[in-house]
N, C-alpha and C positions, 0 to 999 in steps of 0.2 A: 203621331206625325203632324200633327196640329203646333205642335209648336215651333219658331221661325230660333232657325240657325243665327239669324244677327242678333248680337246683344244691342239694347236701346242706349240711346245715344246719352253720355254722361256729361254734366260741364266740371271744372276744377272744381266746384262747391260742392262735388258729388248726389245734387238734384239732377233729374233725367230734364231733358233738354226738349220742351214743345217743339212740333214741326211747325214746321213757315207756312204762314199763312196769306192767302195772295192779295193783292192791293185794290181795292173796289177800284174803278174807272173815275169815277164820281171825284176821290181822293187826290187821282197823278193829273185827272186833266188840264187842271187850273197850270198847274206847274210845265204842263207838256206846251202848253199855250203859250206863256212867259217866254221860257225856254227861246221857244222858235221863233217868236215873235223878236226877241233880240238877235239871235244869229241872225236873220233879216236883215235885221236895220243895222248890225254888223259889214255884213257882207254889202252892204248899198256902201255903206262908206268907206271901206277897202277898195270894193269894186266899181264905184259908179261915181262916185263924188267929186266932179270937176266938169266943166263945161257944161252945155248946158243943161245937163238934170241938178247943176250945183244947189244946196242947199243955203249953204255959204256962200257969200262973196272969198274972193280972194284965193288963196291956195295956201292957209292955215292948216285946213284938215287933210291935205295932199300931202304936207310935208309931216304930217305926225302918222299917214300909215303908209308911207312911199315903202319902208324897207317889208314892210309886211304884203304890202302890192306885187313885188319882185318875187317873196318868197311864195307866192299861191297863185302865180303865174299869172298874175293883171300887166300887160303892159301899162307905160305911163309916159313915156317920151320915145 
């Protein structure tokens, strides 16, 4: 009764297939940083970038994310 009904997991080359092994913290957080830190400053220039928190002068960058502002619900005029 010791032995387990599932056979072990095979790949096409017919070697048994390691299980997953999980991601130190240490590894993703650089990357989780990154990440967030652009959706950020993303989201500032969809969402915020005109009047006065502008970063820019002018409305250069207004008009390069206006249809993307409409489509994630930023008013804009």
């Amino acid at each position: 009764m010791a032995e387990s009904i599932v056979p072990p997991a095979v790949s096409p080359t017919g070697s048994a297939i390691s299980p997953l092994t999980p991601l130190p913290l240490r590894a993703v957080l650089p990357w989780v940083v990154f990440v967030g830190t652009l959706m950020l400053v993303l989201l500032y220039f969809v969402g915020a970038e005109q009047g006065a928190t502008s970063v820019f002068s002018g409305a250069g960058v207004h008009e390069w994310v206006h249809d993307g502002r409409h489509l994630l619900g930023f008013p804009c005029h």
